[in-house]
Backbone atoms as SQL, in Angstrom:
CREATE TABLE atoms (id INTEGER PRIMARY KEY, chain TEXT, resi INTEGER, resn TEXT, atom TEXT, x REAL, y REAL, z REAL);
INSERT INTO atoms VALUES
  (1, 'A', 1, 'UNK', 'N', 0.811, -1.190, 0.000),
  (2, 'A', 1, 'UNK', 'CA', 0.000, 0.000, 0.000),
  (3, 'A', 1, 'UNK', 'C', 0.864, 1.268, 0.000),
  (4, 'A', 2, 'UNK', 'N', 2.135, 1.279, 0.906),
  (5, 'A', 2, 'UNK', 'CA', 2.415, 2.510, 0.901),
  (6, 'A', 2, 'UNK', 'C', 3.384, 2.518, -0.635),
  (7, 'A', 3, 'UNK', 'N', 3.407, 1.799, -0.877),
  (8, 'A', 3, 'UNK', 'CA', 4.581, 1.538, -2.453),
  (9, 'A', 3, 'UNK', 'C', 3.732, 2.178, -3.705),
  (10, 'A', 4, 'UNK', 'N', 2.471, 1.817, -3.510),
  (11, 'A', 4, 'UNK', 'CA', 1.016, 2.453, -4.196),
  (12, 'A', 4, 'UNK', 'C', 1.413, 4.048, -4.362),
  (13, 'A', 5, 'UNK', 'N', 1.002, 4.698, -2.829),
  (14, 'A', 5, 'UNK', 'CA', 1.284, 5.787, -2.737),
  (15, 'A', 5, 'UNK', 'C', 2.214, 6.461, -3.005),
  (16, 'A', 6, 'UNK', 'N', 3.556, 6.204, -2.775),
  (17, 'A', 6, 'UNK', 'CA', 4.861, 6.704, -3.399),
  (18, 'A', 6, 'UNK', 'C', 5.067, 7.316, -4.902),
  (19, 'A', 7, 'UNK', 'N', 4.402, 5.586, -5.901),
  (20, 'A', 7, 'UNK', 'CA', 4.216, 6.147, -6.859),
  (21, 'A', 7, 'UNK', 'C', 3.198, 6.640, -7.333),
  (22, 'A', 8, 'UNK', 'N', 2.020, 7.136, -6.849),
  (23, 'A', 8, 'UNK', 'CA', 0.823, 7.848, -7.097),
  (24, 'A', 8, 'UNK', 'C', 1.711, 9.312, -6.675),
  (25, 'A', 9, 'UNK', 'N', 2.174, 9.586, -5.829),
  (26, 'A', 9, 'UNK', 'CA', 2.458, 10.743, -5.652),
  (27, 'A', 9, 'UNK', 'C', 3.563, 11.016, -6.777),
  (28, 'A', 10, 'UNK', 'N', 4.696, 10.539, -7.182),
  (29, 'A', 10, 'UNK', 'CA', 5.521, 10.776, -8.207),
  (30, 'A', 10, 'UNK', 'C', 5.096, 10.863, -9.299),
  (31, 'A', 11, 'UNK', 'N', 3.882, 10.130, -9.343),
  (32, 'A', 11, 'UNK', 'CA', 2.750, 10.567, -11.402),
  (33, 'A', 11, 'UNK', 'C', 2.652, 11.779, -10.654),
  (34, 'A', 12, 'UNK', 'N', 1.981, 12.287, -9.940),
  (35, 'A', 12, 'UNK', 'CA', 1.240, 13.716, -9.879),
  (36, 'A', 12, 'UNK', 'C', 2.294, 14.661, -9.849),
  (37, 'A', 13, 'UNK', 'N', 3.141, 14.708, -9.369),
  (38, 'A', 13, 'UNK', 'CA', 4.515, 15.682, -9.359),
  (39, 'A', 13, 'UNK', 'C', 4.887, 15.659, -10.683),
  (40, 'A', 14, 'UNK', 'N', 5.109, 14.173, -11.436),
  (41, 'A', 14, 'UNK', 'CA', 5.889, 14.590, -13.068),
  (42, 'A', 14, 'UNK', 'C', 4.187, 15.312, -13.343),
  (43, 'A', 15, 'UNK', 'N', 3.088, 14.963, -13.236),
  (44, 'A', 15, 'UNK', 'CA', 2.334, 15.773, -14.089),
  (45, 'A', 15, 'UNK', 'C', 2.426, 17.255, -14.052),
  (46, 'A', 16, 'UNK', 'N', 2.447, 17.539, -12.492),
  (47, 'A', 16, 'UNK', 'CA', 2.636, 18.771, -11.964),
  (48, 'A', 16, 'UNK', 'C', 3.995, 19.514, -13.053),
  (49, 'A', 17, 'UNK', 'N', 4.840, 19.055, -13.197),
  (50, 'A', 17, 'UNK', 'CA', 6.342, 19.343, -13.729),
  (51, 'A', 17, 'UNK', 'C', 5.791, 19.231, -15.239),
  (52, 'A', 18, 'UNK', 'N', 5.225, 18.603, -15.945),
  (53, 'A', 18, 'UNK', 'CA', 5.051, 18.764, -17.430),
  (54, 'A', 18, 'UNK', 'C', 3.585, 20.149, -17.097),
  (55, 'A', 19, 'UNK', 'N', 3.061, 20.273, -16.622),
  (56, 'A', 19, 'UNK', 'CA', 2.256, 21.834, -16.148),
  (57, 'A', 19, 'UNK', 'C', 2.882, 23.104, -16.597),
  (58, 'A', 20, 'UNK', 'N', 3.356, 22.506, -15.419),
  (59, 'A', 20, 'UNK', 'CA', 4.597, 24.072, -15.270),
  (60, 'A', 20, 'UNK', 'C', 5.329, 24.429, -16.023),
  (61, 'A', 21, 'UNK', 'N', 5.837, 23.249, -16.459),
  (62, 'A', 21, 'UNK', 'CA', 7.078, 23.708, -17.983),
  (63, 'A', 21, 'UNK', 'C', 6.073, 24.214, -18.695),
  (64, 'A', 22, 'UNK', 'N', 5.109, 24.523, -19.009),
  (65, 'A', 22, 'UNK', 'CA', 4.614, 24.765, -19.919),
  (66, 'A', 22, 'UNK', 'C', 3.888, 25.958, -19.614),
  (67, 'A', 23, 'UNK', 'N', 3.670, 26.612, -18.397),
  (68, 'A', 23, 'UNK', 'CA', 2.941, 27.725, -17.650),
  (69, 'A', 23, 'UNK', 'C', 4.434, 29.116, -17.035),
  (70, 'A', 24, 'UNK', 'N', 5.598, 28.074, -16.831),
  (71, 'A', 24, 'UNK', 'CA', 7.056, 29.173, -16.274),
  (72, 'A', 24, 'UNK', 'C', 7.832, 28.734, -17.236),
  (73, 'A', 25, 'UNK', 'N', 8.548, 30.236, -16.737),
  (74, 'A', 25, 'UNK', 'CA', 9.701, 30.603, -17.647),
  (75, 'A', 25, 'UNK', 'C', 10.634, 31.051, -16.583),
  (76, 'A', 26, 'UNK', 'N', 11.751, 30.221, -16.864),
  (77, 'A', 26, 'UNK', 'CA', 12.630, 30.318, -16.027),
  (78, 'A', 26, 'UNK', 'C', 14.029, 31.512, -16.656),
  (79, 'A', 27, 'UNK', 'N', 14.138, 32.395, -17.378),
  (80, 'A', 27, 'UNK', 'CA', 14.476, 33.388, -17.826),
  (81, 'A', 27, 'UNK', 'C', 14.125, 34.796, -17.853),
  (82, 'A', 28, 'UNK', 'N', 12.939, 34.254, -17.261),
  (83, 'A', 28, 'UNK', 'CA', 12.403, 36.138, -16.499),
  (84, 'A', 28, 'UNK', 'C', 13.109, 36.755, -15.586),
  (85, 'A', 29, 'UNK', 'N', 13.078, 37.723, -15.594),
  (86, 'A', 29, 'UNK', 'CA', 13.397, 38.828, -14.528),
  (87, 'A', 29, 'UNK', 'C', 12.670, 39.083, -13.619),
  (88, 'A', 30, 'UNK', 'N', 12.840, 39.027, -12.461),
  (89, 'A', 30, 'UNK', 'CA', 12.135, 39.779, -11.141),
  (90, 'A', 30, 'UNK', 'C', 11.226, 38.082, -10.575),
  (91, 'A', 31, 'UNK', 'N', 10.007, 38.699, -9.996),
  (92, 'A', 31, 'UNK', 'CA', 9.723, 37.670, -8.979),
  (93, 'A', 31, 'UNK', 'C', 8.735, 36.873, -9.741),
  (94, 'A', 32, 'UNK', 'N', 8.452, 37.144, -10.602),
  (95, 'A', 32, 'UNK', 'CA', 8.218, 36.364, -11.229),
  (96, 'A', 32, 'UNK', 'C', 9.352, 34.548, -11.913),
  (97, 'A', 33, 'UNK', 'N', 10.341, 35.268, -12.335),
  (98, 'A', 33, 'UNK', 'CA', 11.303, 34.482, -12.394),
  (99, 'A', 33, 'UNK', 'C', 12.111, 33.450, -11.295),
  (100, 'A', 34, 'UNK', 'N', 11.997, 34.032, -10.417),
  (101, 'A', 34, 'UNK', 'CA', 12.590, 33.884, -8.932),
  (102, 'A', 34, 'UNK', 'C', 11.338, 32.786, -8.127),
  (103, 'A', 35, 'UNK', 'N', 10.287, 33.017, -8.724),
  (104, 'A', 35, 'UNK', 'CA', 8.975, 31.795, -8.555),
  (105, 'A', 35, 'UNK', 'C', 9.233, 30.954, -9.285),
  (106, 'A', 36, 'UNK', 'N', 9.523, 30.686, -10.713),
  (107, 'A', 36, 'UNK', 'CA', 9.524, 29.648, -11.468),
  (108, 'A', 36, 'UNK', 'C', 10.798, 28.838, -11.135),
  (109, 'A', 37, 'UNK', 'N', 11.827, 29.163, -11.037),
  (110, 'A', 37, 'UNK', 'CA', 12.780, 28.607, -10.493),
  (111, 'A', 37, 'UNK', 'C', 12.701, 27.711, -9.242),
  (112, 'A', 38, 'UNK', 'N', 12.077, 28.250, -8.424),
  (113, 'A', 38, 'UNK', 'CA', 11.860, 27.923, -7.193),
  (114, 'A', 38, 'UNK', 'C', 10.841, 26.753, -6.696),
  (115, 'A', 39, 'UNK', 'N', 9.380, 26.969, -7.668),
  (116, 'A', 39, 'UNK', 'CA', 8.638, 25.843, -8.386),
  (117, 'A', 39, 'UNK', 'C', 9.010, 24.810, -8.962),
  (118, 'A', 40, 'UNK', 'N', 10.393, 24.620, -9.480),
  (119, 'A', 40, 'UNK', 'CA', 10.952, 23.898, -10.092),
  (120, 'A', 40, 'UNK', 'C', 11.964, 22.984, -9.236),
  (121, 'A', 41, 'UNK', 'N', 12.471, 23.610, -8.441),
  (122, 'A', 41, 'UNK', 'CA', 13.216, 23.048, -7.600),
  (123, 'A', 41, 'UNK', 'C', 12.635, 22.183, -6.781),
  (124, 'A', 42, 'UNK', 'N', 11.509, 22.858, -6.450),
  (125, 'A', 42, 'UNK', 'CA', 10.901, 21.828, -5.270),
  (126, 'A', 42, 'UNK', 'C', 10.155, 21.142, -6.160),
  (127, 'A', 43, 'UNK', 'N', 9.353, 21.118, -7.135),
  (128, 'A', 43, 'UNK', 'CA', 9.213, 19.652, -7.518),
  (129, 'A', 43, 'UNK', 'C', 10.397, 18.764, -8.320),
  (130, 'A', 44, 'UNK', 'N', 11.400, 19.245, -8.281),
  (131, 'A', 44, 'UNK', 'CA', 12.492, 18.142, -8.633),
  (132, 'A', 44, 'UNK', 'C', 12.735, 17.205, -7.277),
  (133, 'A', 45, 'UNK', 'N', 12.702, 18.096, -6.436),
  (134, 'A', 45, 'UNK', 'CA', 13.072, 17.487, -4.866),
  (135, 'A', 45, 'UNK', 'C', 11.919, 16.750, -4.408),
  (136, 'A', 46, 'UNK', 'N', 10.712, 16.935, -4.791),
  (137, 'A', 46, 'UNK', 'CA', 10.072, 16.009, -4.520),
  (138, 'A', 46, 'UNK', 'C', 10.020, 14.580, -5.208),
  (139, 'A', 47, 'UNK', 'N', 10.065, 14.775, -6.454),
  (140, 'A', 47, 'UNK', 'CA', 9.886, 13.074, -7.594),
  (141, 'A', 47, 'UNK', 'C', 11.713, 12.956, -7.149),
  (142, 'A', 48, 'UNK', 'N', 12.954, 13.624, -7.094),
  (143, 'A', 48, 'UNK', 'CA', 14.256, 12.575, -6.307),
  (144, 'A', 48, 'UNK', 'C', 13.884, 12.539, -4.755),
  (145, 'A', 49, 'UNK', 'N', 13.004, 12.574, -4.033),
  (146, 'A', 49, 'UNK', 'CA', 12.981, 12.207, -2.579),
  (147, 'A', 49, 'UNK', 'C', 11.623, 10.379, -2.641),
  (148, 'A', 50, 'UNK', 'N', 10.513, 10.755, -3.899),
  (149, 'A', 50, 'UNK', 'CA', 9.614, 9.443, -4.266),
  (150, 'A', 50, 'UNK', 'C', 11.119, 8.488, -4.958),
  (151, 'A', 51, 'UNK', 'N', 11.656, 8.939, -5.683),
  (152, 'A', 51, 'UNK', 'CA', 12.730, 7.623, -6.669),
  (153, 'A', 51, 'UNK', 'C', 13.386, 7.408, -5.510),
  (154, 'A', 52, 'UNK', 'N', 13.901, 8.321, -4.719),
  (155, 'A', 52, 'UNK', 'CA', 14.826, 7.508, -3.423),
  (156, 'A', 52, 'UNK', 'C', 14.177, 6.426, -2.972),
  (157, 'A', 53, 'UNK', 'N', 12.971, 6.993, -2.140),
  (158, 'A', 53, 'UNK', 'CA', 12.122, 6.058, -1.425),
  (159, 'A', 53, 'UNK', 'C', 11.866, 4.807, -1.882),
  (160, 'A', 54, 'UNK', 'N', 11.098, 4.602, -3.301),
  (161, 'A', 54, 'UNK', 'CA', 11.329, 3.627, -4.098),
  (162, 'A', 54, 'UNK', 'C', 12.691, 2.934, -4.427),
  (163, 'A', 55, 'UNK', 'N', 13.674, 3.168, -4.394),
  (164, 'A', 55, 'UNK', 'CA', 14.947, 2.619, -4.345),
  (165, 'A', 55, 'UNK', 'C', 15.431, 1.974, -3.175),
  (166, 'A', 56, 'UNK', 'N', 15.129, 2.893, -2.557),
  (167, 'A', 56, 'UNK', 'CA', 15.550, 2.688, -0.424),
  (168, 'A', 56, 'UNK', 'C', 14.572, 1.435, -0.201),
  (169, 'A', 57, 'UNK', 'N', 13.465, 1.281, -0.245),
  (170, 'A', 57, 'UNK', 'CA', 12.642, 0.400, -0.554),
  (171, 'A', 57, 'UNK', 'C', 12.626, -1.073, -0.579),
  (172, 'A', 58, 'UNK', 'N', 13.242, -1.655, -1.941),
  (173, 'A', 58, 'UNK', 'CA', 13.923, -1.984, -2.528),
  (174, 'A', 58, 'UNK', 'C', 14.801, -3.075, -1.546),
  (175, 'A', 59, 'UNK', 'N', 15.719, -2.348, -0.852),
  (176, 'A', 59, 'UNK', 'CA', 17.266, -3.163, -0.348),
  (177, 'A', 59, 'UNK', 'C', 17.039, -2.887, 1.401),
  (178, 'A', 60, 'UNK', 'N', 15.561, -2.446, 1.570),
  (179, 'A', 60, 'UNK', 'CA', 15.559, -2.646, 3.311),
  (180, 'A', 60, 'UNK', 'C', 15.406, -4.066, 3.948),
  (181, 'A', 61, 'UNK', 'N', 15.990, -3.996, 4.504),
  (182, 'A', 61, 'UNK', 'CA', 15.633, -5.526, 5.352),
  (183, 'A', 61, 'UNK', 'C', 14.974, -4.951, 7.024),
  (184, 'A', 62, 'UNK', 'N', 13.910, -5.483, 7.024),
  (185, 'A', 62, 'UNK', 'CA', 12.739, -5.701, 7.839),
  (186, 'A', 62, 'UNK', 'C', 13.606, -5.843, 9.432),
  (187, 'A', 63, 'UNK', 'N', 13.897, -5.096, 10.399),
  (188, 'A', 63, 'UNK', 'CA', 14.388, -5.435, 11.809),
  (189, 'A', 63, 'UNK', 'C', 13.428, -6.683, 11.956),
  (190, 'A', 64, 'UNK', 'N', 14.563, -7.605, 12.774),
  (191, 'A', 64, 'UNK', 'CA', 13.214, -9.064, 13.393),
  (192, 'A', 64, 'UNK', 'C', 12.707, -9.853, 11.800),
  (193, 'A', 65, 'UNK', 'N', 12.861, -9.478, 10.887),
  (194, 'A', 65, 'UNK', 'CA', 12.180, -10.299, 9.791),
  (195, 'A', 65, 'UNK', 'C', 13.693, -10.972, 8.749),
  (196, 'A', 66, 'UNK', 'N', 13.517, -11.470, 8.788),
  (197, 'A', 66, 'UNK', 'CA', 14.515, -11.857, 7.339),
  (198, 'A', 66, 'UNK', 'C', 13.982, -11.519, 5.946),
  (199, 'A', 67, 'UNK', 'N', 14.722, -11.138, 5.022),
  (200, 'A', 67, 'UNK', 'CA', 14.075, -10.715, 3.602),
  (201, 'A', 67, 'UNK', 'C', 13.430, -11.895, 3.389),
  (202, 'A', 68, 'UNK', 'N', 12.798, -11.829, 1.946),
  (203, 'A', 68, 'UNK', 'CA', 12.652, -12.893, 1.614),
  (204, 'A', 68, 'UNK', 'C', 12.907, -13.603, 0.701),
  (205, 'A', 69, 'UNK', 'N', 14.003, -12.870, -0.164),
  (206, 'A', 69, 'UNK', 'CA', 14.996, -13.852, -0.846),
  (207, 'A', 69, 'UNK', 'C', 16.664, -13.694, -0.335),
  (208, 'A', 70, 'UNK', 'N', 16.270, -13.867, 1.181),
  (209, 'A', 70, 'UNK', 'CA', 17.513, -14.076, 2.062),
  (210, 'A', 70, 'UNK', 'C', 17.323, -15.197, 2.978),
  (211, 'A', 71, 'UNK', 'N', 15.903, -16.274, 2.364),
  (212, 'A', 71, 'UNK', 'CA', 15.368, -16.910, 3.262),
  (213, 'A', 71, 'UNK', 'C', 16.455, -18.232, 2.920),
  (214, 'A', 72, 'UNK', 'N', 16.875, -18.911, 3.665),
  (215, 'A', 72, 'UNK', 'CA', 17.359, -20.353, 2.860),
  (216, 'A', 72, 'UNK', 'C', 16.980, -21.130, 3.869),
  (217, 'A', 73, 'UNK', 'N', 16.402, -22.490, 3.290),
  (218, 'A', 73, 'UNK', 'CA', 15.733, -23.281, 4.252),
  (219, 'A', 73, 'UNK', 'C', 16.872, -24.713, 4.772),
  (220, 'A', 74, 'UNK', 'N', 16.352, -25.544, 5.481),
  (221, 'A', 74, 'UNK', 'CA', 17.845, -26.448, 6.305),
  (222, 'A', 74, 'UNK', 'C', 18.411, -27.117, 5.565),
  (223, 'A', 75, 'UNK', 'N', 17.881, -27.647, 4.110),
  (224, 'A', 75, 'UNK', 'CA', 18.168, -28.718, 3.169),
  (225, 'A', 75, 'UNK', 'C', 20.233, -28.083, 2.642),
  (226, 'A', 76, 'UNK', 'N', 19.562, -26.529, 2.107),
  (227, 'A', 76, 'UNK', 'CA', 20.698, -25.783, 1.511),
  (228, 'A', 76, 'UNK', 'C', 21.564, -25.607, 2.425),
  (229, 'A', 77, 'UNK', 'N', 21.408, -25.196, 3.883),
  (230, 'A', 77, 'UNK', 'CA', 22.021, -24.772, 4.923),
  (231, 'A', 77, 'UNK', 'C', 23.147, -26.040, 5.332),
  (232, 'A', 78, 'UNK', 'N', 22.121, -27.145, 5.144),
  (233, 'A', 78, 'UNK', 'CA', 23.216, -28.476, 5.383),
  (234, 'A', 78, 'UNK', 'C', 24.248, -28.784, 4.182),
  (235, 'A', 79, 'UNK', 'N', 23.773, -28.855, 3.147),
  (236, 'A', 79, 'UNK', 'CA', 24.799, -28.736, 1.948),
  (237, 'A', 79, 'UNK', 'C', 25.927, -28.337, 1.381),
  (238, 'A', 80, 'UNK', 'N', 26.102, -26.932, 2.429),
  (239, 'A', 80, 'UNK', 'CA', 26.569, -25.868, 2.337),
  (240, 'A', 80, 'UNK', 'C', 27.866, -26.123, 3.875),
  (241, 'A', 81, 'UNK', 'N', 26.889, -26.455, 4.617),
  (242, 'A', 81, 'UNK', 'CA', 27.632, -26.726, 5.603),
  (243, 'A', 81, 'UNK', 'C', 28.822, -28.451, 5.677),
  (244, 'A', 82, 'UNK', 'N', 28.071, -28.979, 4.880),
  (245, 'A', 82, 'UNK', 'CA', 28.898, -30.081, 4.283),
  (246, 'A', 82, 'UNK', 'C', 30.074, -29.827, 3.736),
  (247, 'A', 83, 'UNK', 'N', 29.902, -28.965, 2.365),
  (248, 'A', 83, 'UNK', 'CA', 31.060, -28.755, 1.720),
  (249, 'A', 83, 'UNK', 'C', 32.011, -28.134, 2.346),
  (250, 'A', 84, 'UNK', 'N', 31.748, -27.211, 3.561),
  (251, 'A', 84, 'UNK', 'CA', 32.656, -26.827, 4.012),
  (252, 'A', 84, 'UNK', 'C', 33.729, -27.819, 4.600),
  (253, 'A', 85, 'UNK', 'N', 33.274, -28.279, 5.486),
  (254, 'A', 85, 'UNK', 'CA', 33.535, -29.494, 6.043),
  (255, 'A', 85, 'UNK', 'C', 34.310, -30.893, 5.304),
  (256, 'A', 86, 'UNK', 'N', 33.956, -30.702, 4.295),
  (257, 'A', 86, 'UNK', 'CA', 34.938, -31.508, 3.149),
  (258, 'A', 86, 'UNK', 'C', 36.049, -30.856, 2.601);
């Protein structure tokens, strides 16, 4: 669910960002200019803070849980522990 949300919020920001490019101009003068810039920044910082999250995501391992393709069950564990042993 929250993986849902992450990227629901990152569509709406790139939509937000194809908007704007198309509403600012980042070559103006005065405060006007000094807004578009600034509009821009923070939705860049928002869709690289969603791709982090989604990345970070990704390679967390669960405190108390084991991943779950970090799971190996006793069959492999003994096998493994054999060869050493040889």
């Amino acid at each position: 669910m929250r993986r849902l949300r992450i990227w629901i919020s990152f569509l709406v920001a790139a939509f937000l960002l194809y908007l704007g490019l198309q509403q600012f101009t980042i070559g103006t003068v005065g405060l006007h200019g000094w807004f578009s810039v600034a509009w821009f920044l923070f939705c860049f910082l928002v869709i690289g803070g969603n791709l982090a999250v989604l990345a970070y995501e990704r390679t967390r391992v669960y405190e108390g849980e084991a991943h779950p393709s970090r799971r190996i069950n006793k069959r492999e564990l003994e096998r493994k522990a054999a060869r050493l042993r040889a």
